[in-house]
KEVEX-861899 format. One record per atom (N, C-alpha, C, O, CB): residue in three letters; x, z, y. Coordinates in steps of 0.001 Angstrom, whole numbers, plus 500000, padded with zeros to 6 digits. Last residue first. Glycine has a CB too. Layout:
BEGIN
ALAXZY ...
//
This chain:
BEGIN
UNK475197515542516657 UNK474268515413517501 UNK472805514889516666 UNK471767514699517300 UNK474852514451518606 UNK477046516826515253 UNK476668517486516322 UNK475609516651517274 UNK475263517020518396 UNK477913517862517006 UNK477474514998512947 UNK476786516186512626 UNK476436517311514333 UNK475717518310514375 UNK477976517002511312 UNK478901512837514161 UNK477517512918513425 UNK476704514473513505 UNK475640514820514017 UNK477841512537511750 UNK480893514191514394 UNK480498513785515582 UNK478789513360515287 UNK477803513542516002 UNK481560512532516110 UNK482262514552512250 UNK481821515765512816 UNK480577515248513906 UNK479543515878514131 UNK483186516603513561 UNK482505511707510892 UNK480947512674510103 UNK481100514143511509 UNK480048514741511734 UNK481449513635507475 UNK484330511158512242 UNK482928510434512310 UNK481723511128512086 UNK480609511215512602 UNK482850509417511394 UNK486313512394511752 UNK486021512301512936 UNK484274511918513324 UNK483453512229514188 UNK487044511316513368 UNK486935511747508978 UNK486386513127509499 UNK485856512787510731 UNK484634512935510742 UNK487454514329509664 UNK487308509043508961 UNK486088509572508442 UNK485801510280508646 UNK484580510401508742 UNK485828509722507621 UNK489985509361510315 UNK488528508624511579 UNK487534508811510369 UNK486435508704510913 UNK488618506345512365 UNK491238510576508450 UNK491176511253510389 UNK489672510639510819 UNK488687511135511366 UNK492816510286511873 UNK491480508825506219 UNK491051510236506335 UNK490304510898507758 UNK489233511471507960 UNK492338510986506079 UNK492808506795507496 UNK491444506980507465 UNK490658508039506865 UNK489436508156506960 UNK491049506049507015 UNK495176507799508013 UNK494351507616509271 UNK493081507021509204 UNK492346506733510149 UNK495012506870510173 UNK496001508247505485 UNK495797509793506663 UNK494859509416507933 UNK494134510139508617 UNK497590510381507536 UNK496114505930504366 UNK495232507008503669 UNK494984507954504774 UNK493860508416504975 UNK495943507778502345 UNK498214504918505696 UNK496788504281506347 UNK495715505321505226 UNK494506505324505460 UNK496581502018506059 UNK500197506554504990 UNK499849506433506641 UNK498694506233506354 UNK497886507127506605 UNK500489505302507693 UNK500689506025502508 UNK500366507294503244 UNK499876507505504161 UNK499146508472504376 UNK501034507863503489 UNK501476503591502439 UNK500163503469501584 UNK499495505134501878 UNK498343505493501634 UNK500589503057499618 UNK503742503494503970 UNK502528502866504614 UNK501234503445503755 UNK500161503711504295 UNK502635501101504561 UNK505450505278502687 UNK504956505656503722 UNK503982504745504172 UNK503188505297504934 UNK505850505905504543 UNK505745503503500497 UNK505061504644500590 UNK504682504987501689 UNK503462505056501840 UNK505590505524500163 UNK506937501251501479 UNK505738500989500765 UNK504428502250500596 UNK503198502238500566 UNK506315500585499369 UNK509193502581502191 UNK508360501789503142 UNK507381501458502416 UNK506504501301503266 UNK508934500623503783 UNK510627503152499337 UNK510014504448500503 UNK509279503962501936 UNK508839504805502718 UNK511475505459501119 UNK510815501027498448 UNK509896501314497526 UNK509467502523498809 UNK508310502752499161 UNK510472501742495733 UNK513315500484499946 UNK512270499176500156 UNK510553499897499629 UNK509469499558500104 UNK512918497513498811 UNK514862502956501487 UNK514386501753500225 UNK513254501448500328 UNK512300502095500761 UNK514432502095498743 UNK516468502898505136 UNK515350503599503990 UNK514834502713502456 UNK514366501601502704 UNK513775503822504956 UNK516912502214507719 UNK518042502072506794 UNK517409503345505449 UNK517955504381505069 UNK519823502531507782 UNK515042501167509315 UNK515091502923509167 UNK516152503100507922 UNK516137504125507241 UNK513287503770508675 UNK516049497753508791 UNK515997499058510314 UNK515987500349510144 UNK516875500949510749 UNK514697499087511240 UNK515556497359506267 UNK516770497416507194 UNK516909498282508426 UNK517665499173508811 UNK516959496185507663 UNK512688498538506293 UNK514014498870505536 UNK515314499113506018 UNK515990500127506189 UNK514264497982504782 UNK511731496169507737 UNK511269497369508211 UNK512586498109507510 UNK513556498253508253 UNK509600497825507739 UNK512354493831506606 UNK512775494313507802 UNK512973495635507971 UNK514024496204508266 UNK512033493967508658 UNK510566494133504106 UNK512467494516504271 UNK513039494447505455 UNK514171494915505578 UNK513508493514503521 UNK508016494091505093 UNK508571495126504684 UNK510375495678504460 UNK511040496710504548 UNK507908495059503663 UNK508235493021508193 UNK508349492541507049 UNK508739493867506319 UNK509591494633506771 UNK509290491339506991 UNK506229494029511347 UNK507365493402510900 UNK507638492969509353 UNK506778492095509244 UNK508316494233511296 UNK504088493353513404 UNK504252492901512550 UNK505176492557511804 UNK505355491399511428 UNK503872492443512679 UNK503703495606515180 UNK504439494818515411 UNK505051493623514980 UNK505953492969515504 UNK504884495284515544 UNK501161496952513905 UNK501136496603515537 UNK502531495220515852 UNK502370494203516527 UNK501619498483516597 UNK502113497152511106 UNK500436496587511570 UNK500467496169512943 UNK499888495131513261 UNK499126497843511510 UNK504722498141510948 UNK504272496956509858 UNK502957496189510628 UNK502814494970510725 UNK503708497735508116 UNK505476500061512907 UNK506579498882512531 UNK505715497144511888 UNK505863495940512100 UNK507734499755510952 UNK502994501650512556 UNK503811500938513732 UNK504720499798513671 UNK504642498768514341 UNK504590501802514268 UNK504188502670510235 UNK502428502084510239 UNK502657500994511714 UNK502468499778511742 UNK500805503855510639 UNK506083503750510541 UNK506522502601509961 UNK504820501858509831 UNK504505500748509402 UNK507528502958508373 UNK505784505450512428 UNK506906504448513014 UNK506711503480512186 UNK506976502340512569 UNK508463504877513048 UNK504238507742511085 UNK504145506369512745 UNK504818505720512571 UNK504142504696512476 UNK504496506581514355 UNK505739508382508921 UNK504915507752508807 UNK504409506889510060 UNK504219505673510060 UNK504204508495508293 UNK507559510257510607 UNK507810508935509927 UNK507096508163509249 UNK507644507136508848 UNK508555508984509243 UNK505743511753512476 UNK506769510630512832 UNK507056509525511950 UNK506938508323512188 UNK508003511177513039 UNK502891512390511174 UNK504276513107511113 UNK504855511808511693 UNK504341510761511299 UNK504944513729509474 UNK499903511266513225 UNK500375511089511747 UNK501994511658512057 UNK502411511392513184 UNK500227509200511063 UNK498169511729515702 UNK498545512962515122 UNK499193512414513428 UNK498947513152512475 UNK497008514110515124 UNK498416509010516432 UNK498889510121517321 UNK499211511569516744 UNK500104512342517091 UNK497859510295518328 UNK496017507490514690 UNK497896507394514889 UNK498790508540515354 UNK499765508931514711 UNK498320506314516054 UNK493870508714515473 UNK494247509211514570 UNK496035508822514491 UNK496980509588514305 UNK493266508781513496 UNK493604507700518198 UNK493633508672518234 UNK494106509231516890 UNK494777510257516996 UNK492622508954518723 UNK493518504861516999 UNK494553505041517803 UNK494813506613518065 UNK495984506982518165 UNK494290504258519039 UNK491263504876515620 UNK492469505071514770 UNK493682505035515950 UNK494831505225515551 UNK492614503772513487 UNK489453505271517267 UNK489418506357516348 UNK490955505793515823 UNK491784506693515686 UNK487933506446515149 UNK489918502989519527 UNK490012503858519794 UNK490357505520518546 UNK491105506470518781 UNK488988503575520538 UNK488558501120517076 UNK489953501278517538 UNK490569502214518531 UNK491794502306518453 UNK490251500221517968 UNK485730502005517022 UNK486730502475515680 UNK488471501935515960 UNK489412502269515240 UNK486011501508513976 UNK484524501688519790 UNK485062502613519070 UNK485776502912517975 UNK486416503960517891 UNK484516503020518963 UNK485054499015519510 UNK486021499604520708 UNK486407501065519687 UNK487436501481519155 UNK484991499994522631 UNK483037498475517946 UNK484828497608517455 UNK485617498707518457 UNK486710499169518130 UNK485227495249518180 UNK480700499300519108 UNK481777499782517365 UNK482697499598517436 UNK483523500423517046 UNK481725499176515962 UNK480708497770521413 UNK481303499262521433 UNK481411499802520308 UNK482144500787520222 UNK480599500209522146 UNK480122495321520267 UNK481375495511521049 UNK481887496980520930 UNK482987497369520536 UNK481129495145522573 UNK477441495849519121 UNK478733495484517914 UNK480029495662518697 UNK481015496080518090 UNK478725493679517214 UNK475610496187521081 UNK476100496915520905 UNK477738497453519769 UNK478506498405519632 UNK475066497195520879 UNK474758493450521545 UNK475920494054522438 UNK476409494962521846 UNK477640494965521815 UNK475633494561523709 UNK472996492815519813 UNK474293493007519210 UNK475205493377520208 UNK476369493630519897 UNK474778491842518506 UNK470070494935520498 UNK470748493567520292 UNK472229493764520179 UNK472688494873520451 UNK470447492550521494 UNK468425496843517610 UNK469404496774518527 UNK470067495341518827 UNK470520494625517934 UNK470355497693518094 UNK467150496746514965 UNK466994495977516057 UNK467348496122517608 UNK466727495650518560 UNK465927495829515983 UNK469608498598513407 UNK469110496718513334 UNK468529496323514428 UNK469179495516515093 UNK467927496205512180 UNK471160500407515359 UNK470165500853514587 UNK469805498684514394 UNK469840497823515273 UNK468768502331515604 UNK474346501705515692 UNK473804500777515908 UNK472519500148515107 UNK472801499372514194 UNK474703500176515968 UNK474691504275513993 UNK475066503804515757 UNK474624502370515945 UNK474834502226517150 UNK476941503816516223 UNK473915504031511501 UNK473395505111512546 UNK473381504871513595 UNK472418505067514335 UNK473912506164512654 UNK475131501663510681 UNK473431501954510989 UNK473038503146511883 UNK472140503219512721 UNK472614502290509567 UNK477532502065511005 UNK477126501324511474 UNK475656501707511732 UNK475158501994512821 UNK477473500356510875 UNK477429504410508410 UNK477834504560509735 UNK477343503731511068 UNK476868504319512039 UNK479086504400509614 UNK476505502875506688 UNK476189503573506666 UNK476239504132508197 UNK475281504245508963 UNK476613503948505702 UNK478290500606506196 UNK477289500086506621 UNK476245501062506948 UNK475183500641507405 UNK476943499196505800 UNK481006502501505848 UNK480834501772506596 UNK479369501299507624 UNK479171501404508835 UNK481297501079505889 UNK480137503143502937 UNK480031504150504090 UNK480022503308505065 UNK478862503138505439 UNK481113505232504274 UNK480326500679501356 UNK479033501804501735 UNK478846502522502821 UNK477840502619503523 UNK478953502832500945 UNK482851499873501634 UNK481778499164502737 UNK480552499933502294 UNK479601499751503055 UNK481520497279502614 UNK484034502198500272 UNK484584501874502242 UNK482914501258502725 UNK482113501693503552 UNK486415499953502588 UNK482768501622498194 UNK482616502840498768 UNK482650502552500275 UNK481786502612501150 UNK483678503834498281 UNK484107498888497649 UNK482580499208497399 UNK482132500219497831 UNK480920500131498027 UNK482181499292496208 UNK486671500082497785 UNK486402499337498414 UNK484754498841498591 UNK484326498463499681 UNK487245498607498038 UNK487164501575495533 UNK487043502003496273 UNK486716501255498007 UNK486587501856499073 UNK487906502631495891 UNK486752499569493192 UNK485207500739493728 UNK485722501322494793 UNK484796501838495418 UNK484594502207492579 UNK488598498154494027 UNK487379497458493473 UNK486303498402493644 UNK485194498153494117 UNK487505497020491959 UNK491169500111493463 UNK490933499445494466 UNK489062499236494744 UNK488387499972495464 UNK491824498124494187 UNK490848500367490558 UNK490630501410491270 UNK490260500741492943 UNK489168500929493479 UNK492002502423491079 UNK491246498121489452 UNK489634498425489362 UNK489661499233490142 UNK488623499281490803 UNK488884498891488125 UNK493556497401489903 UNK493004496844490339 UNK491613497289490281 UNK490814496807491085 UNK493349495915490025 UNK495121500035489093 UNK494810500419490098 UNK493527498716490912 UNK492902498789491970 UNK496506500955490824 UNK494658498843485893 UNK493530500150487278 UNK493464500408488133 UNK492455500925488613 UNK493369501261487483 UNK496827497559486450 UNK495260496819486010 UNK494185497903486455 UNK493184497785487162 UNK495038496495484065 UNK498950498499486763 UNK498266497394487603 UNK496892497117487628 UNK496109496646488454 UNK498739496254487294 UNK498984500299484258 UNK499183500452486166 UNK498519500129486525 UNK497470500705486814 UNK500046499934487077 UNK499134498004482774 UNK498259498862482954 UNK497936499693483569 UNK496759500046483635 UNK498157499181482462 UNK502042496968483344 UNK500665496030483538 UNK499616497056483180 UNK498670496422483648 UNK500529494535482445 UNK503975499103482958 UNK503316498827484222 UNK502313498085484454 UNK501619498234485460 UNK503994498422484938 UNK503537499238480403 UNK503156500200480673 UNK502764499694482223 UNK501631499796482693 UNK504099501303480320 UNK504653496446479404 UNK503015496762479054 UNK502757498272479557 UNK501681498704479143 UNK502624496659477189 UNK507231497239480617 UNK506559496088481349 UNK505090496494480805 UNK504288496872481659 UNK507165494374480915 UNK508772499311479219 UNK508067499417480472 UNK507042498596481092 UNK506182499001481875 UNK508858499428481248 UNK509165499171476414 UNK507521498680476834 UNK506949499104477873 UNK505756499332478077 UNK506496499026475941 UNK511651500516476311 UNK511499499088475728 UNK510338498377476010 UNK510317497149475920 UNK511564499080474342 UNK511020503634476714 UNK511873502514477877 UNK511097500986477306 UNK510121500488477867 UNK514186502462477580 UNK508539505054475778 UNK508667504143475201 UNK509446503047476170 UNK508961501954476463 UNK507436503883474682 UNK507129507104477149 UNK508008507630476447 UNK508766506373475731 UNK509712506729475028 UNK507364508665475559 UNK506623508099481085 UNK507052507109479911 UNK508116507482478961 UNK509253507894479189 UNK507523505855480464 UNK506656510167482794 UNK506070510247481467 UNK505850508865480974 UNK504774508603480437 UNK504766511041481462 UNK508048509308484858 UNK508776510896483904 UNK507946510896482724 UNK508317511485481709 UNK508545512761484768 UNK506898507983485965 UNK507570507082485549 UNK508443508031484697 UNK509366507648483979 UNK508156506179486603 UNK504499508469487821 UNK504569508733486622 UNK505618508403485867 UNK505277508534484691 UNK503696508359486175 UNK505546508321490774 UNK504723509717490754 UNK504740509474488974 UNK505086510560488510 UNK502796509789491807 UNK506085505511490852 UNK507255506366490627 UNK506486508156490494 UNK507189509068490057 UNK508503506076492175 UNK503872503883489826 UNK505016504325489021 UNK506034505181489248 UNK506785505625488380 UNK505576503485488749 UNK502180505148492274 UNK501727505610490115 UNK502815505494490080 UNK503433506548490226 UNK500725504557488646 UNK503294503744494062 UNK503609504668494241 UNK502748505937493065 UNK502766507168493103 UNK503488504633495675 UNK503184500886493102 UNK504512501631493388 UNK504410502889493182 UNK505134503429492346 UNK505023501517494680 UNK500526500641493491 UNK501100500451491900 UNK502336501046492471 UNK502373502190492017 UNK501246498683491024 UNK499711500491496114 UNK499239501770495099 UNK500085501444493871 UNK500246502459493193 UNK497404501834494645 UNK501611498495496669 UNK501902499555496901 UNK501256500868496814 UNK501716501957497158 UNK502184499374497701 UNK500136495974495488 UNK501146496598495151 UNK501525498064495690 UNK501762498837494762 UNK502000495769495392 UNK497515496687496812 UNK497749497176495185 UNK498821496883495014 UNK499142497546494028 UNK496976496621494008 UNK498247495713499682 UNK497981496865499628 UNK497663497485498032 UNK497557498709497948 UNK496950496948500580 UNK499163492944499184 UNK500215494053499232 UNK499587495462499321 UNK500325496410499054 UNK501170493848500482 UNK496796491623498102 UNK497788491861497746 UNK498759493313498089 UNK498946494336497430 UNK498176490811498065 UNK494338491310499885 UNK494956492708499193 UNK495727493214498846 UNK495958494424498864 UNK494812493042498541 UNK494871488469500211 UNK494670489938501426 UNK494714490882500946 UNK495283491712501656 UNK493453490237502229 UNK493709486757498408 UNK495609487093498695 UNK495614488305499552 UNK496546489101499436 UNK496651485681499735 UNK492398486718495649 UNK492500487094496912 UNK493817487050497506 UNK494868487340496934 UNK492009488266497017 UNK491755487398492740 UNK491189486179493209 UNK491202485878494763 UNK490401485093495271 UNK489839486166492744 UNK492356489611491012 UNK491823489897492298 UNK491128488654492668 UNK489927488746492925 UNK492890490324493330 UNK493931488836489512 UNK492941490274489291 UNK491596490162489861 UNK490435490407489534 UNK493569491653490050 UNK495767487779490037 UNK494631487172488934 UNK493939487840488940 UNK492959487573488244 UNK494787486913487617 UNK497121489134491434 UNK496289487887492570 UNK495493487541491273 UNK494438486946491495 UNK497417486209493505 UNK498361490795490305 UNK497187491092491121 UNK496766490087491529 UNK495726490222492173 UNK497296491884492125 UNK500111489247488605 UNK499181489765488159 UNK497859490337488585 UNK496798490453487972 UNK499645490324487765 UNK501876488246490829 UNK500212487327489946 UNK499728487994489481 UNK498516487818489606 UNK500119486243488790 UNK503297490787491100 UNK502199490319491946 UNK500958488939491497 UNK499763488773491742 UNK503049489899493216 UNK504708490792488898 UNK503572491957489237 UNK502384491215490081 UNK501174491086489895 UNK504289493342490271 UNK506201489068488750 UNK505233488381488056 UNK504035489387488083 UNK502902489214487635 UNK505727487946486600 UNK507779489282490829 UNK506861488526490923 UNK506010488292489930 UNK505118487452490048 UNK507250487646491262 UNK508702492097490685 UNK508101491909491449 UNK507473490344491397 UNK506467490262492102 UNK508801492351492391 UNK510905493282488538 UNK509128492773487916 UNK508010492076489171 UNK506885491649488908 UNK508100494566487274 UNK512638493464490023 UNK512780492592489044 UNK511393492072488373 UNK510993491003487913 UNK513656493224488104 UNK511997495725491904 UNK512573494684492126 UNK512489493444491506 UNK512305492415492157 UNK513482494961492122 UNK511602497662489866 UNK510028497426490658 UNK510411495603491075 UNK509726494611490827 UNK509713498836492608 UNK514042497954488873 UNK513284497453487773 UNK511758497144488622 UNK510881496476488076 UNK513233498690486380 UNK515514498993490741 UNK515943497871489986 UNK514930497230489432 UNK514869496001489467 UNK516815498164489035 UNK514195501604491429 UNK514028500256492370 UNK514271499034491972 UNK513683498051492422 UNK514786500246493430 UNK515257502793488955 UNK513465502688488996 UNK513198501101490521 UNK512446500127490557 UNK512536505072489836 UNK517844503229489261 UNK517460502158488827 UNK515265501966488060 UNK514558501377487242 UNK518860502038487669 UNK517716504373491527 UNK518089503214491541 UNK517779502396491040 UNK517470501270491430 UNK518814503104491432 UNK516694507362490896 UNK515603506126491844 UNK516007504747491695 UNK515147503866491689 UNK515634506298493630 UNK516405508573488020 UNK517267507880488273 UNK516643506972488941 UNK516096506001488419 UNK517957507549487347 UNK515028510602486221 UNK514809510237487603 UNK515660509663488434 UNK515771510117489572 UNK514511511130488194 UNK514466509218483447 UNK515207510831484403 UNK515344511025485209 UNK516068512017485290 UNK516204511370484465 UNK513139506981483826 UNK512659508249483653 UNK513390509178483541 UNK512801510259483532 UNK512002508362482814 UNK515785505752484672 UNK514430506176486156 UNK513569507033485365 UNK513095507961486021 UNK513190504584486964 UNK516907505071482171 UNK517274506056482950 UNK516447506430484057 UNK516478507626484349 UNK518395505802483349 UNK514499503876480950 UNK515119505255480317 UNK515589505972481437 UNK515134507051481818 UNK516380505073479234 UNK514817501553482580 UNK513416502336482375 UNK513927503618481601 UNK513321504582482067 UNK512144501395481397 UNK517526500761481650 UNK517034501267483193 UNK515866501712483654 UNK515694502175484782 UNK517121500396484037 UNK517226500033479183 UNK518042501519479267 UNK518038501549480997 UNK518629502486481534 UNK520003501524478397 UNK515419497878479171 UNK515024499492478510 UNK515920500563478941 UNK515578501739479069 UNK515134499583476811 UNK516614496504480340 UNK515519496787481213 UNK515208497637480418 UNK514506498485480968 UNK514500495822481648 UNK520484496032480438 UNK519054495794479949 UNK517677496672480341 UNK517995497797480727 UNK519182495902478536 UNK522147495130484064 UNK521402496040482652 UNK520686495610482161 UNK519952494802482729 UNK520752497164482681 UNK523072492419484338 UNK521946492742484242 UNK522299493769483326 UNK522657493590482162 UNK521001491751483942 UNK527046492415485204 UNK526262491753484601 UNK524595492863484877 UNK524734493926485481 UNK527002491488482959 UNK527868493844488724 UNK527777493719487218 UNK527031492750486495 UNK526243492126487205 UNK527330494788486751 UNK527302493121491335 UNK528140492533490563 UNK528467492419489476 UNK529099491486488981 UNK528760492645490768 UNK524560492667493394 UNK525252493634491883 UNK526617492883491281 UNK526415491822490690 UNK523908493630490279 UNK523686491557495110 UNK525215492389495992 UNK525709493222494532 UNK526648494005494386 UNK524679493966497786 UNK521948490272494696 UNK523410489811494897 UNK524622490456494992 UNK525829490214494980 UNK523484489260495836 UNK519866491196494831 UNK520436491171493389 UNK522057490642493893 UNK523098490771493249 UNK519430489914492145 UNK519144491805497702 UNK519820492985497031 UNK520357492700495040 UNK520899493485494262 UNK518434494383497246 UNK518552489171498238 UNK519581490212498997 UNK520137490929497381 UNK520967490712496499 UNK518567491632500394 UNK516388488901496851 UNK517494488030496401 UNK518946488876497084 UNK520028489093496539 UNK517212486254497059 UNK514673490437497950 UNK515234490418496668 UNK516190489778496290 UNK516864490139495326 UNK514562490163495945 UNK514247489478500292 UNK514882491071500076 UNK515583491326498688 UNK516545492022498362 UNK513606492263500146 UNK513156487270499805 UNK514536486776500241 UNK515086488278500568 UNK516213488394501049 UNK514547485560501676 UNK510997487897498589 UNK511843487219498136 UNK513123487023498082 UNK513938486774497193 UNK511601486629498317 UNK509741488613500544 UNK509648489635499146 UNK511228488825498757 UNK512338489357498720 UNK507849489345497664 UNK509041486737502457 UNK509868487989502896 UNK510631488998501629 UNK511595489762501681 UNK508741488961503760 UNK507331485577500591 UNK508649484764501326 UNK509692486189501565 UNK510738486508501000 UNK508111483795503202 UNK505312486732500550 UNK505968486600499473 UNK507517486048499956 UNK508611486309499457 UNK505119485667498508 UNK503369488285502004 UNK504285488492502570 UNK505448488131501081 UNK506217488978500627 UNK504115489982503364 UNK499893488376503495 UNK500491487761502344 UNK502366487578502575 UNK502688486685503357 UNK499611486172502176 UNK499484490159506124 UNK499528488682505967 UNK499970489363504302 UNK500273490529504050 UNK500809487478507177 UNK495924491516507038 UNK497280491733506557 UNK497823490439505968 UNK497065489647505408 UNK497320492870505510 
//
């Protein structure tokens, strides 16, 4: 996955432009998104977006993850953003977001490559010669192509849009004329469903033979 700051950037700059008002202040637009006011919950993801993202790259020490903990952090803040009680200390509420979903990531990624090396072993036993590494790769792209097929439309299109065709998240936007924060979701949905699909897939196929 590329590192996509340039693109971040120049979405953002878009859309501050087109405000004409002076800056709300950032407490009474964290007040209002906790009433569920999306605008200005996008205002404020918008505005914190770069210094969110060092925050993960300090986390992390990586650039390849990046966008995949921003868009677990998007989608805590807007699933919690009804239980902030303190507008004025949105920012120390979202850096603690951030900061679990960086640990959260961290084991769940220690899991992936458990299972993973788990799987691997079954089908391809160590002293097997490595031809056999071709038909993993075939097979686990075959599993998620089959899992693509059964994800709701609008989740395809935009797992489609971002991984096969490589487009930019504000591309992507522009085109399904959708917010920037609802392309973040639907990806961080998609690729949960389609590895949901090919873990099930794996363990049935296990279990029948």
């Amino acid at each position: 996955m590329m590192y996509e700051q340039l693109d971040d950037n120049v979405y953002i700059s878009r859309m501050m432009s087109k405000r004409s008002q002076p800056s709300e202040n950032e407490s009474m637009l964290a007040l209002a998104a906790s009433r569920g006011d999306k605008t200005a919950l996008e205002t404020l993801l918008q505005r914190n977006w770069q210094w969110l993202k060092g925050l993960v790259i300090a986390g992390l020490y990586r650039f390849d993850a990046v966008d995949d903990i921003l868009q677990e952090i998007c989608v805590k803040v807007i699933d919690k953003i009804e239980t902030l009680k303190e507008p004025e200390r949105f920012k120390p509420w979202l850096a603690t977001i951030a900061r679990r979903e960086i640990v959260n990531y961290r084991r769940e990624q220690k899991k992936q490559n458990v299972l993973r090396t788990q799987i691997q072993q079954e089908i391809e036993p160590p002293e097997q010669p490595s031809l056999n590494e071709e038909h993993w790769t075939q097979e686990q792209c075959e599993s998620i192509l089959q899992a693509l097929k059964r994800l709701p439309e609008k989740y395809r299109e935009v797992f489609v849009l971002k991984y096969i065709k490589d487009y930019s998240y504000a591309q992507i936007a522009e085109m399904l004329d959708i917010p920037f924060t609802t392309v973040q979701i639907r990806l961080t949905r998609s690729r949960r469903m389609i590895y949901d699909i090919v873990k099930n897939r794996m363990r049935n196929r296990n279990n029948h033979t």
